[in-house]
PABA-780014 format. One line per field, with one value per residue (C-alpha): residue number from 1; x, y, z. Coordinates in nm, 3 decimals, padded with zeros to 5 digits. Layout:
# PABA-780014
k c(NUM|...)
px c(X|...)
py c(Y|...)
pz c(Z|...)
***
This chain:
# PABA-780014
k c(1|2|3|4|5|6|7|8|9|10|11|12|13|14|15|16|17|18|19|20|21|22|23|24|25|26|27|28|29|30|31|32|33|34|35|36|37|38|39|40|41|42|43|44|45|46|47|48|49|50|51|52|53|54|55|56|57|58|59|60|61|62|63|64|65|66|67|68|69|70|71|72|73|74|75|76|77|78|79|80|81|82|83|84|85|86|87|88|89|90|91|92|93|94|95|96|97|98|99|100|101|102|103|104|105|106|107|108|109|110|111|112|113|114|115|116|117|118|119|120|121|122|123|124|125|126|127|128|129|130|131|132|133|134|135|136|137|138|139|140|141|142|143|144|145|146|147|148|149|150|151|152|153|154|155|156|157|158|159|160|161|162|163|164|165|166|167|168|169|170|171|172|173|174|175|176|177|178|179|180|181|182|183|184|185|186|187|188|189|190|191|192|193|194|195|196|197|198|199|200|201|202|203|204|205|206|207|208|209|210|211|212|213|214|215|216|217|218|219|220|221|222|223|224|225|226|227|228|229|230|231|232|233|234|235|236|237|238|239|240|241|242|243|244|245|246|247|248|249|250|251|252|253|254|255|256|257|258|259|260|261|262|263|264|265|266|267|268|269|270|271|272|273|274|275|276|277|278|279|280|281|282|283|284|285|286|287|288|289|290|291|292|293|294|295|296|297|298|299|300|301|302|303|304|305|306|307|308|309|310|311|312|313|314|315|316|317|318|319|320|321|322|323|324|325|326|327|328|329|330|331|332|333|334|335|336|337|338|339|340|341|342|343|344|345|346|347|348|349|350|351|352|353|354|355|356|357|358|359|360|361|362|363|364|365|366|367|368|369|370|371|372|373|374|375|376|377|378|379|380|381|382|383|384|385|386|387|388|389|390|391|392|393|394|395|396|397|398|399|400|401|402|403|404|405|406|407|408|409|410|411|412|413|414|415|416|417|418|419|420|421|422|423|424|425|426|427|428|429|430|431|432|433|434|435|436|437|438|439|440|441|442|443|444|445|446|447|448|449|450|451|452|453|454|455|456|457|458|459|460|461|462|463|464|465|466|467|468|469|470|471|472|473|474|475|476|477|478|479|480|481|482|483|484|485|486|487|488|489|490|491|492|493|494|495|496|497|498|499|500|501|502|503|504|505|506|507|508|509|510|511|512|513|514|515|516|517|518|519|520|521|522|523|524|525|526|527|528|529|530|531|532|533|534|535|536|537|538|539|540|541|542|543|544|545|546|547|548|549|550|551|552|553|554|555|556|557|558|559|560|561)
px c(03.890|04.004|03.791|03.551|03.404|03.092|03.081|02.856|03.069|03.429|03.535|03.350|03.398|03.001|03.028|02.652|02.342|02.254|01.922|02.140|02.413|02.129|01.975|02.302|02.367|02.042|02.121|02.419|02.251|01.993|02.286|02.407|02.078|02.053|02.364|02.138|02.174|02.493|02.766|02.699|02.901|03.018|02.822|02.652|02.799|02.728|02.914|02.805|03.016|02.824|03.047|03.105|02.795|02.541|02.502|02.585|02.905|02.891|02.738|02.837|02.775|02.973|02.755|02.901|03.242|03.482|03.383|03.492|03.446|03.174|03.419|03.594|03.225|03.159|03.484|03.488|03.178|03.205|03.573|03.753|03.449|03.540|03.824|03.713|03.408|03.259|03.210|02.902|02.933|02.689|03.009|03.379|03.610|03.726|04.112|04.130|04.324|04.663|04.331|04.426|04.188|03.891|04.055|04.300|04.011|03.955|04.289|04.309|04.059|04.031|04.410|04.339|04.370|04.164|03.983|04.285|04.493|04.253|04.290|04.646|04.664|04.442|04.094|03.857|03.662|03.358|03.089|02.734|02.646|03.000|03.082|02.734|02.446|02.075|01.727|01.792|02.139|02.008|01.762|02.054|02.259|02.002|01.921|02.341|02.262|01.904|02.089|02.353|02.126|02.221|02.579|02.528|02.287|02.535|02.875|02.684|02.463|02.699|02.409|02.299|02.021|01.684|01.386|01.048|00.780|00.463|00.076|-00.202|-00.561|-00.723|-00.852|-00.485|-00.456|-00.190|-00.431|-00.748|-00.829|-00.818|-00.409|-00.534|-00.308|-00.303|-00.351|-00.354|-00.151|-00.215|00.042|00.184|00.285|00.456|00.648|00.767|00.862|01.079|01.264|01.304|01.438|01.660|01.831|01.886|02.188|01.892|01.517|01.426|01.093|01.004|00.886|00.504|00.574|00.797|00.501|00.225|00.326|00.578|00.723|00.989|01.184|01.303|01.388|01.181|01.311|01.467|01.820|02.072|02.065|01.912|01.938|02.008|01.680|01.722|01.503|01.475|01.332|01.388|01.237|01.332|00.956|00.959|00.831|01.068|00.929|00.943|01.012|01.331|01.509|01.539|01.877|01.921|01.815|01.898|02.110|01.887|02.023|01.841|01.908|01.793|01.878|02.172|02.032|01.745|01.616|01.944|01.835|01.637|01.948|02.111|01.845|01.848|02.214|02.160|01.937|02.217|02.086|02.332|02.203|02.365|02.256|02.275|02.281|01.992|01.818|01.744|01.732|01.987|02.240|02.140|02.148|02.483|02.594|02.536|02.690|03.035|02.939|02.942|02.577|02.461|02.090|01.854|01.452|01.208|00.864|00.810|00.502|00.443|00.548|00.942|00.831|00.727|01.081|01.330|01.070|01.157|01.537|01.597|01.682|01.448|01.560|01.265|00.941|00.742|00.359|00.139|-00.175|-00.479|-00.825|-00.974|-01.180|-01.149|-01.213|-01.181|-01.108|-00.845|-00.702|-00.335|-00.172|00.129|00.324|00.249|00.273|00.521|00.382|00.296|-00.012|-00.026|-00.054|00.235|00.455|00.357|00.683|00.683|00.826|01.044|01.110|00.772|00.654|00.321|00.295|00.027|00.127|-00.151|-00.500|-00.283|-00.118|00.291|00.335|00.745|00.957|01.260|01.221|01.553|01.686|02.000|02.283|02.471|02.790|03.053|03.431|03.638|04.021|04.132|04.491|04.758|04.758|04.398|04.407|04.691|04.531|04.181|04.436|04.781|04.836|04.752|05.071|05.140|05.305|05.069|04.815|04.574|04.222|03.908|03.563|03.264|02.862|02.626|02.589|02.687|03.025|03.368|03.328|02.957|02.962|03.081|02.803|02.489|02.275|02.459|02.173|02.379|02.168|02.262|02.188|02.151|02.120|01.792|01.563|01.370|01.699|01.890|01.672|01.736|01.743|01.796|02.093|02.249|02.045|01.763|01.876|02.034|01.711|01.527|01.669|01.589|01.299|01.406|01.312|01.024|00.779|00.533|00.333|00.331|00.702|00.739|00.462|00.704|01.013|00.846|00.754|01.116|01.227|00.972|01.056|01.146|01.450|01.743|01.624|01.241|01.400|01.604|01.302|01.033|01.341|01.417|01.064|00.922|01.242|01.121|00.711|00.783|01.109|00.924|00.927|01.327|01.539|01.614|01.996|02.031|02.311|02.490|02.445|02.429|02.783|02.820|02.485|02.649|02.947|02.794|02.573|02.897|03.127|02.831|02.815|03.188|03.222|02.967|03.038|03.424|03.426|03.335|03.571|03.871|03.777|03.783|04.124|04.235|04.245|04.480|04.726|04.418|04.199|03.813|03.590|03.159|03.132|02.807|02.774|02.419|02.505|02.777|02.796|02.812|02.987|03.270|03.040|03.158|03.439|03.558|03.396|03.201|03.254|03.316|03.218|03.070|03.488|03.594|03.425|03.477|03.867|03.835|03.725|04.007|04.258|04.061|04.061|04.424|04.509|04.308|04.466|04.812|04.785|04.611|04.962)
py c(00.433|00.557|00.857|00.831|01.023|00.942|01.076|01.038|00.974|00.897|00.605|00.510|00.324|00.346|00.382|00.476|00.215|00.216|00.454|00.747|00.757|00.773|01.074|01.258|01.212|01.339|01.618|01.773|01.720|01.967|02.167|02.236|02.297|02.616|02.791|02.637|02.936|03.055|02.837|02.754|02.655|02.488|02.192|02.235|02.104|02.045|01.869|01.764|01.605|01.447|01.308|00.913|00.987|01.080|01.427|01.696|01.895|02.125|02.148|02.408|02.461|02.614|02.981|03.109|03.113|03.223|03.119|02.912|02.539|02.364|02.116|02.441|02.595|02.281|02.242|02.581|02.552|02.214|02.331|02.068|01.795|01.676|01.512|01.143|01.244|01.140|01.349|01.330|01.474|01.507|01.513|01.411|01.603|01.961|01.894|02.076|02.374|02.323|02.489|02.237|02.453|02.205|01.886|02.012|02.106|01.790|01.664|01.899|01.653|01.360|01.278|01.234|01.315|01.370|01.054|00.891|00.860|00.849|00.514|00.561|00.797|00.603|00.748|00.424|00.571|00.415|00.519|00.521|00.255|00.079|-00.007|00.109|-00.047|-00.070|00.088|00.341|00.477|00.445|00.652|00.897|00.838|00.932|01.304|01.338|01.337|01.530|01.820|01.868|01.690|02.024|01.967|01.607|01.692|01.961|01.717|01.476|01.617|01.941|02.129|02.355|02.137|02.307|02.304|02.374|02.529|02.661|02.686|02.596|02.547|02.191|02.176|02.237|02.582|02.813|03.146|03.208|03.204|03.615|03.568|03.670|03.474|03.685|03.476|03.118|03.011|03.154|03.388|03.095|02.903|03.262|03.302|02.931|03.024|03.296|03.063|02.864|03.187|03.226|02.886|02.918|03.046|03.218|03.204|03.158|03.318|03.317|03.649|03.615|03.613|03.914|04.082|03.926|03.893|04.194|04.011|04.069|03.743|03.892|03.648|03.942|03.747|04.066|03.986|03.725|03.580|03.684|03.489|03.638|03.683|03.531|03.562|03.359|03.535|03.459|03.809|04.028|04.129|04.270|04.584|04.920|04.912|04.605|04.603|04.298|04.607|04.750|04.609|04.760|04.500|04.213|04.162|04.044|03.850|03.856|03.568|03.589|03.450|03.696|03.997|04.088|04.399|04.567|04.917|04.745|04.596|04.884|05.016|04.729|04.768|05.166|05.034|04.779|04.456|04.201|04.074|03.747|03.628|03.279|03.183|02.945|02.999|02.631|02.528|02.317|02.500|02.784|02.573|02.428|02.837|02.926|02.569|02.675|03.058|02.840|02.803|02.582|02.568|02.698|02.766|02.759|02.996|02.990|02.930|02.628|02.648|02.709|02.417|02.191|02.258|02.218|01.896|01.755|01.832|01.658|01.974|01.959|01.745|01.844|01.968|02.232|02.182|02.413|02.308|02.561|02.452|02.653|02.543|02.829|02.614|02.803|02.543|02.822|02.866|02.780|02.493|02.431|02.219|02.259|01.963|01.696|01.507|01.224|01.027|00.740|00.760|00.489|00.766|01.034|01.133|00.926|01.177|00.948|01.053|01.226|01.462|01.533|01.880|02.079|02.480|02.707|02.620|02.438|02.132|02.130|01.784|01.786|01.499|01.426|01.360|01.290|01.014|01.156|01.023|00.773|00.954|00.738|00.892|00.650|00.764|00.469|00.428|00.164|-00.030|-00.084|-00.145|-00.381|-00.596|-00.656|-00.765|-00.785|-00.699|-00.383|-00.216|00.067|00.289|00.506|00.229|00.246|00.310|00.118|00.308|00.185|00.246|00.197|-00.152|00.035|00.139|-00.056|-00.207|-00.220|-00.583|-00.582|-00.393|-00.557|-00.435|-00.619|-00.892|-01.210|-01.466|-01.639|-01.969|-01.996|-02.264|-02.247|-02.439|-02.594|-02.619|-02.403|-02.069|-01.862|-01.506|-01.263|-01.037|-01.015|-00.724|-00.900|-01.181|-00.910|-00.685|-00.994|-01.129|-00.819|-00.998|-01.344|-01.521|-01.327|-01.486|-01.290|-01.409|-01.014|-01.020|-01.368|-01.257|-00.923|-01.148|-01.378|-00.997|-00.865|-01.245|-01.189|-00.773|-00.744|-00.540|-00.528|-00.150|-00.246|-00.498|-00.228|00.042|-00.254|-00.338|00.026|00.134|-00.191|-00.142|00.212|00.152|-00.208|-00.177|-00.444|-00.664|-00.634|-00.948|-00.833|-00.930|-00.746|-00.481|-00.761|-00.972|-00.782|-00.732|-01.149|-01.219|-00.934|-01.122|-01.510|-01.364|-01.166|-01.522|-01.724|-01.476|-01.449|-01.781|-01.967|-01.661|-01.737|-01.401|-01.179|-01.443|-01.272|-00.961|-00.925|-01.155|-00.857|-00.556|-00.691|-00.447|-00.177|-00.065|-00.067|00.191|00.168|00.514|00.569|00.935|00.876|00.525|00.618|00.249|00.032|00.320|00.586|00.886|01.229|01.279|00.942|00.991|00.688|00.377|00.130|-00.170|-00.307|-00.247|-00.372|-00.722|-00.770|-00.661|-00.920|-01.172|-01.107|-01.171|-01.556|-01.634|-01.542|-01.718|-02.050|-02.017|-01.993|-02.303|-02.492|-02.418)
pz c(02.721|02.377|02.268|01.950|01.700|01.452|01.138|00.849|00.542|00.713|00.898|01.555|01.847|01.947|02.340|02.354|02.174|01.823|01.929|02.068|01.828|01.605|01.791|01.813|01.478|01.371|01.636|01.403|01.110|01.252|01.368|01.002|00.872|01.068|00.799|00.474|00.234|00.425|00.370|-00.017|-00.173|00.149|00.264|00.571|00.870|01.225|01.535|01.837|02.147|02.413|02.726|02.881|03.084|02.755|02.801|02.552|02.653|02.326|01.958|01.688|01.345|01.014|01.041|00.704|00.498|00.666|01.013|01.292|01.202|01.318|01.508|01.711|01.807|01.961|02.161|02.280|02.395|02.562|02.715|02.979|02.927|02.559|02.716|02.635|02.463|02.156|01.851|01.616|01.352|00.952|00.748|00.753|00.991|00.841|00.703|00.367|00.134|00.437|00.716|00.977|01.238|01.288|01.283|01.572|01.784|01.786|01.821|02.109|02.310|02.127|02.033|01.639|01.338|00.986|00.910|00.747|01.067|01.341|01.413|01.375|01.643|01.908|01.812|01.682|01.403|01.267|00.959|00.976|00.655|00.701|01.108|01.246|01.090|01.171|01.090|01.293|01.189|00.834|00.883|01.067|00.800|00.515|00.751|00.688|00.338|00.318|00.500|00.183|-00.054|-00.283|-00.235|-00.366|-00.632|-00.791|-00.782|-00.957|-01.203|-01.309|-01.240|-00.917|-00.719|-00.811|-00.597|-00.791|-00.562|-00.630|-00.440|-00.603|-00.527|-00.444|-00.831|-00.960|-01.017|-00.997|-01.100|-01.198|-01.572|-01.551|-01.406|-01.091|-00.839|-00.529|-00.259|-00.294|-00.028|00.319|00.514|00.680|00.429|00.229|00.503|00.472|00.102|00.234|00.404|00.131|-00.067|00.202|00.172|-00.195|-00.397|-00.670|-00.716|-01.117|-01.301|-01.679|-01.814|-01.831|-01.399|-01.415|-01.645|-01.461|-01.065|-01.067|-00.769|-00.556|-00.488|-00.174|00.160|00.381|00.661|00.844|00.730|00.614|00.335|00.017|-00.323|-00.644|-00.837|-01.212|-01.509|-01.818|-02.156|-02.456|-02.637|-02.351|-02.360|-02.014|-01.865|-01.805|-01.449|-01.232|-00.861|-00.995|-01.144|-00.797|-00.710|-00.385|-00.214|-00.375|-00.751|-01.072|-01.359|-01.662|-01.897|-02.285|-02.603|-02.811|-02.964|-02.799|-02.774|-02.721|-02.592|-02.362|-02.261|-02.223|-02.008|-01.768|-01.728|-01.642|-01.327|-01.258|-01.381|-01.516|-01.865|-02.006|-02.371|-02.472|-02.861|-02.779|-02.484|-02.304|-01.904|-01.929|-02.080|-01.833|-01.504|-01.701|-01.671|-01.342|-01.234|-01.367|-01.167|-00.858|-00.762|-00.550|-00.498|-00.738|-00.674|-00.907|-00.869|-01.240|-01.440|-01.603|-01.953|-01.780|-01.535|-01.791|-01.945|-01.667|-01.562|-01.933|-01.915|-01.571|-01.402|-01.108|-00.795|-00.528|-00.534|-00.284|-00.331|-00.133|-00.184|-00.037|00.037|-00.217|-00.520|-00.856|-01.140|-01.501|-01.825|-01.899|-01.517|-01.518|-01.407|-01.228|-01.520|-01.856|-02.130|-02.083|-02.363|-02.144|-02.301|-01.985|-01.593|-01.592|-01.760|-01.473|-01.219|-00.894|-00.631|-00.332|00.013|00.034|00.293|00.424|00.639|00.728|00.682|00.865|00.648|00.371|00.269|00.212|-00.018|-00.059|-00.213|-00.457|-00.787|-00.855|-00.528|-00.373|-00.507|-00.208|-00.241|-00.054|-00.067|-00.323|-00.378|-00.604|-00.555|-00.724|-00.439|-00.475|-00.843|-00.837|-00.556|-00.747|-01.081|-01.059|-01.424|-01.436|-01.407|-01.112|-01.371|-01.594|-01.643|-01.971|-01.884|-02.095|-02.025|-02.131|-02.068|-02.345|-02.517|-02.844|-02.725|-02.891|-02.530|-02.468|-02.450|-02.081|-01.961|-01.743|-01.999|-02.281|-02.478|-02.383|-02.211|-01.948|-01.788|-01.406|-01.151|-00.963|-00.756|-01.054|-01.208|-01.483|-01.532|-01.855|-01.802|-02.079|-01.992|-01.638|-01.579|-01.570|-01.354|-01.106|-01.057|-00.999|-00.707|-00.556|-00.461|-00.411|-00.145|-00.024|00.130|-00.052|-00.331|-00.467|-00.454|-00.674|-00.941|-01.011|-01.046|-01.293|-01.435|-01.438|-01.579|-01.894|-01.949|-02.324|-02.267|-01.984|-01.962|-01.895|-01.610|-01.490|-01.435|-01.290|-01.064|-00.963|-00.954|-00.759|-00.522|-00.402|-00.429|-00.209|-00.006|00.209|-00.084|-00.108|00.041|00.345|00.245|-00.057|00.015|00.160|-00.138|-00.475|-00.579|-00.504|-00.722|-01.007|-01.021|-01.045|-01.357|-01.533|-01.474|-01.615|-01.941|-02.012|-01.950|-02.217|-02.456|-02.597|-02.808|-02.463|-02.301|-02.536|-02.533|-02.139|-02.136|-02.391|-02.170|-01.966|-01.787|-01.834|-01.554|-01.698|-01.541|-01.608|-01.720|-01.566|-01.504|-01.282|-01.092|-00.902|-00.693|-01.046|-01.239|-01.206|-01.244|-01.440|-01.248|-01.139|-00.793|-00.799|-00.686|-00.992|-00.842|-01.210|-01.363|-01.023|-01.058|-01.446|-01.298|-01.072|-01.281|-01.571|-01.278|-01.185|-01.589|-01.615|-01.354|-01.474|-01.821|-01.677|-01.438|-01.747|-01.931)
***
């Protein structure tokens, strides 16, 4: 029997049923989240090999950088009974920068290679949301991704992945009116926020925290790790003592805007503090900064006027909430988030993936407000290209983005206001852009009166955007209400509404019949399964089927000649 291996985002023989590979998987995802903190800006990684007979022969984990692989813990410590075994692993195999060490451990025992020629080499390789799925390995699949959800976070939004945490009473506040804040949140759940510290690249405060708190920002967890602290000022109006300018145990950035209080600069870098000055100070720029410095995780146990700001530039991904069964009232009391200059509940955040856990006395409420991103590995080659349309040329081909509506190419976007006329049940159905018509049948189907209402809703939204959000939004708050077909079915629906609009519309006809010989890429920084993302690492499927289509129109206006 050939050997296997299961990974999470690489093409697996499954020897075992759907249930354990599921539990093994999940098994080396909790494997790499024993080095969070240690490996950034390394993704976390764990492998596990379990024998013919289901039991586990070795596991191992990436500790740090510059240790043994994951992939050679777990061999050395499963020895002569990997032979014929099956690997589980959160990640792709380790092959990278000519370090050949992990993938030969394997290679040793299981006779392959790096995902590319495993199944060249004998070893039937299979990934979980391609070969293997089910409920279950879903549900593996998405603990593969929680695990380096930071990882993810930072390649796609150029910015470090920032967790927001903060303990508050059960009336909302943060402090009493007088500042007072000391404690909220019981023992238990302060040692959980060291852990949290410990897992992060750098914890971030505002100044009124360094002048009220004079905290510490330390891990305290009797070694390892410990983040850098950072804080964010704009008038440098900090005290000359603080326990942050104590940098023996752990480094302190302070980050103002240019020109501030320059002796007290001076001062601060007497006690060893770095200071960096921005021209204007702003989160985004800031989290921009310490992206380029390599970060990787960021935590935020600000106040609420800093909150409120990295809320309102899209900085934060996930959000602690301790929340202690304590009442303190105060009109005046602080809050945890400041004005966000919402005016209606339907504007307030949804958080997804939420997490109930009880922390000693208190409450830990946890959840994403940003989704992770489904990162799936896309190397477009020529081959690739040329096999979608065979005019685009193998040598040096021209490239035609486009994203917005507005854009010289804007027209070929989903969003685009061209309606379109479909064939339904009760005969042709107008929809209003493709974007409409494509979020709707979501919901298709459904044997759910609910579910039909909200696509009469979607059909009737004044805007493609409006469909787009009561789609998206309806899609998380109802997965039940979702045709239980859909990821097998969108890209077909997408491409019957884009051939009925560019074929009733002769000008968008032309124009698509005019890039001919160019490869068109949805420049979509955020949807990386419709777009190309920043840095071409998504998957394009929205260029791929316009592509597509060119190639069938060519090929109907040559036979017509």
């Amino acid at each position: 029997m050939a050997p296997s291996l299961v990974a999470n985002s690489a093409p697996v023989f499954c020897k075992f049923s759907h249930a354990e590979d599921a539990a093994y998987i999940r098994r080396a995802a909790d494997i790499a989240d024993k080095s969070a903190g240690f490996t950034s800006p390394h993704p976390n990684f764990g492998c596990l090999i379990a024998t013919s007979a289901g039991k586990v022969a070795g596991e191992g984990y990436l500790y740090a950088q510059g240790t043994k692989p994951a992939e050679v813990e777990a061999v050395e410590a499963g020895g002569s009974f990997c032979r014929g075994a099956t690997a589980y692993l959160n990640m792709e195999p380790g092959d990278c920068h000519g370090d050949h060490t992990a993938v030969s451990a394997l290679v040793q025992h299981l006779r392959g290679q790096a995902v590319r020629a495993l199944r060249s080499q004998g070893l039937q390789v299979h990934v979980l949301g391609e070969d293997l799925q089910s409920k279950i390995i879903e549900e593996a699949r998405k603990s593969c991704l929680l695990v380096n959800a930071p990882l993810i976070h930072r390649a796609t939004s150029r910015v470090p992945f920032s967790v927001f945490k903060y303990a508050m009473t059960l009336d909302g506040k943060i402090a009493a009116s007088s500042g007072h804040a000391a404690w909220i949140s019981s023992k238990t759940s302060r040692d959980r926020v060291f852990d949290l510290r410990g897992r992060s690249d750098a914890v971030v405060v505002g100044g009124n925290t360094v002048r009220r708190d004079n905290p510490r920002l330390t891990a305290r967890h009797g070694g390892g790790h410990t983040p850098m602290r950072i804080v964010l000022t704009q008038t440098l109006n900090l005290p000359e003592e603080a326990n942050l300018w104590d940098v023996s145990d752990a480094p302190t950035i302070v980050v103002t805007q240019r020109g501030a209080r320059r002796k007290f600069q001076k001062y601060l870098a007497s006690r060893g503090v770095e200071v960096v000055e921005f021209d204007i100070l702003n989160s985004r720029d800031v989290m921009e900064y310490f992206h380029d410095r390599g970060y990787l995780s960021i935590l935020w146990e600000c106040g609420g006027t800093l909150a409120a700001s990295a809320i309102s530039s899209g900085l934060i991904h996930k959000v602690f909430a301790f929340v202690a069964p304590k009442i303190i009232g105060g009109k005046n009391a602080p809050t945890p988030v400041s004005e966000l200059g919402m005016v209606e509940m339907s504007q307030a955040l949804d958080l997804v993936d939420i997490c109930y856990e009880q922390v000693g006395p208190d409450m830990l409420i946890s959840g994403f407000l940003q989704p992770i991103p489904d990162l799936m590995p896309v190397i477009p080659s020529e081959d690739e290209t040329f096999a979608i349309d065979p005019t685009v040329t193998p040598y040096e081909p021209s490239i035609i983005y486009f994203y917005k509506t507005w854009d010289p190419y804007g027209a070929f976007s989903n969003f685009s206001p061209h309606p379109i006329q479909m064939p339904d049940v009760n005969g042709d159905v107008t929809w209003s852009s493709v974007e409409h018509y494509y979020q709707a049948h979501k919901f298709t189907g459904v044997n759910d009166p609910a579910a039909q209402d909200f696509v009469e809703k979607i059909k009737t939204a004044k805007s493609p955007e409006e469909a787009a959000r009561l789609g998206r939004s309806m899609q998380r708050q109802h997965p039940d209400w979702v045709r239980s077909d859909w990821e097998s079915v969108k890209i077909d629906i997408m491409y019957r509404a884009l051939k009925c609009k560019f074929s009733i519309y002769p000008h968008l006809n032309s124009m698509l019949l005019s890039t001919g010989g160019s490869v068109l890429v949805e420049a979509s920084p955020h949807d990386l399964f419709w777009g190309g993302g920043r840095e071409g690492e998504g998957l394009n499927y929205l260029g791929r089927l316009l592509m597509q289509l060119r190639s069938e129109f060519l090929g109907e206006s040559s036979t017509s000649i």
